[in-house]
C-alpha positions in Angstrom: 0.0 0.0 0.0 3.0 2.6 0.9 4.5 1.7 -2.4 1.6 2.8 -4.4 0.6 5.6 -2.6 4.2 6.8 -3.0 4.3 6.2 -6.7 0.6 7.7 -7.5 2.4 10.9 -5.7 5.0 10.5 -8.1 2.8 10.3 -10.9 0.7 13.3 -9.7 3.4 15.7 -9.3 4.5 14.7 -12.8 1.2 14.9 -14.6 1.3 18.7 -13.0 4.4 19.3 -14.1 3.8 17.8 -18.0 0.9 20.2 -17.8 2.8 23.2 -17.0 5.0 22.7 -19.7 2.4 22.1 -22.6 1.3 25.5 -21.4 4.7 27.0 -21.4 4.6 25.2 -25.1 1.5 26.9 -26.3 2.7 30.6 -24.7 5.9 30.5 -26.8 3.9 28.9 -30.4 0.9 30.4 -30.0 0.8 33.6 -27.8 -2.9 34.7 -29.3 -4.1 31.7 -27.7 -4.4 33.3 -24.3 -7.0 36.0 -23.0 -6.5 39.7 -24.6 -3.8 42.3 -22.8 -1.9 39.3 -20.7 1.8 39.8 -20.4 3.4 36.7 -22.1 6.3 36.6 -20.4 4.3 37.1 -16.9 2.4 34.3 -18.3 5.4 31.9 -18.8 6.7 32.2 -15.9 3.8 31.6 -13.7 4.0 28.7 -15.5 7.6 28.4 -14.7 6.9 29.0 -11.4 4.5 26.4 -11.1 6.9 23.7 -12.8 9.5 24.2 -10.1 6.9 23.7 -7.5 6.0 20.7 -8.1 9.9 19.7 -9.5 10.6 20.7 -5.5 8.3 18.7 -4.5 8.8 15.5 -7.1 12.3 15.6 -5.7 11.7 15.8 -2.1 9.2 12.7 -2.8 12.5 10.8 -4.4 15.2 11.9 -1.8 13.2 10.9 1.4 11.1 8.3 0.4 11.7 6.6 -3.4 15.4 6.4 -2.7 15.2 5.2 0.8 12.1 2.6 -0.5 15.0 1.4 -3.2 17.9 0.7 -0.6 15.6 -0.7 1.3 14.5 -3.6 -1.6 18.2 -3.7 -2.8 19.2 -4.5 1.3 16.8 -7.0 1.6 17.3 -8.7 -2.0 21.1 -9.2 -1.1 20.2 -10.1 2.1 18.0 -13.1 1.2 20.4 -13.9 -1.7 23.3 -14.2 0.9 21.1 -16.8 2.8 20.6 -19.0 -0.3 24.0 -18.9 -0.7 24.6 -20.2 2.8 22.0 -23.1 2.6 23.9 -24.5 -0.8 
């Protein structure tokens, strides 16, 4: 259950920041697209802004609990493997 809570997170903050970025996409091809008298460059980086938010966040996600959830496997793999080893 922690597993996939942790990696719908992951997926979450990564949908959001794949959003942001087709955004930032469309500002810079197609600057009439948005609403009349906006800023384009206050537009893109709002967007910009948004994308490092949830970057902060995707990598805070990976650092204290992904990367910790990893060693954890890799500790326990080797560990198991090493008793097989001892029962041959």
């Amino acid at each position: 259950m922690r597993e996939r809570l942790i990696n719908a997170q992951q997926s979450h903050l990564m949908g959001h920041i794949n959003k942001h970025l087709a955004n930032i996409e469309v500002l810079l091809t197609n600057p009439v697209g948005i609403g009349e008298h906006q800023d384009i460059g206050t537009a893109i980086e709002e967007e910009l802004a948004e994308v490092a938010d949830y970057h902060d966040k995707l990598e805070m996600l990976t650092k204290f609990f992904i990367e910790p959830m990893v060693k954890a496997q890799q500790a326990e793999q080797e560990q198991s493997e090493g008793e097989s080893s001892d029962e041959v």
